[in-house]
C-alpha angles and dihedrals in degrees: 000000000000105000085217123142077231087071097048100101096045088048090049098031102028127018092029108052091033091065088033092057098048091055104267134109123249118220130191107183094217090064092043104109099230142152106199126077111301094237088059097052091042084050095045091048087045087054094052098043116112075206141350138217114222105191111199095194113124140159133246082305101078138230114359093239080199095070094044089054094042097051086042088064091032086061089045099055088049087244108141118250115208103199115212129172136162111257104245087058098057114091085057097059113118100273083227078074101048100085090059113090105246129195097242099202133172104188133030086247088063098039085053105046086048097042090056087057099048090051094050087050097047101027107005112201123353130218093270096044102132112232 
């Protein structure tokens, strides 16, 4: 996702407690402690994910090459990618993405509640999920 203080509140309200609530751990890489480089460590947490979230939002910038690259390995491994991006970024999301099905969302509450049925659909419950 866009490291971007803009995402804070889907990452904190939405993506977060979503994977967090169905018994998974939710993991952001730039606030991983680490001391290796920081593609190794994306590319060794992709490696270990029962699924990953690939969020396309971005600012006046443009596309996150990053995310394109990262669900890329994540489909090669066979490791489900659940595609997510904010409404008003959408048209300019790479056309190679479209005809996967994304989460269009336009607050952290949507994302969320959409989010919790994608991941029972794709994971179920995880290992941490409470009873």
């Amino acid at each position: 996702m866009w490291f971007d203080d803009a995402m804070t509140t889907a990452w904190r309200d939405g993506i977060q407690p979503t994977i967090e609530d169905a018994g998974y751990e939710a993991r952001r890489i730039d606030q991983k402690e680490h001391v290796n480089k920081i593609d190794d460590e994306i590319i060794a947490e992709i490696r270990r994910s029962r699924f990953i979230v690939a969020d396309f939002t971005h600012g006046d910038d443009g596309p996150r090459g990053g995310v394109y690259y990262e669900a890329g390995f994540a489909h090669e491994l066979g490791i489900p990618v659940i595609f997510t991006c904010r409404k008003d970024a959408l048209e300019q999301v790479h056309f190679d993405t479209h005809q996967y099905n994304h989460i269009v969302w336009d607050t952290p509450e949507e994302l969320r509640r959409r989010l919790a049925t994608r991941i029972a659909a794709v994971g179920g419950d995880g290992p941490l999920r409470a009873n």
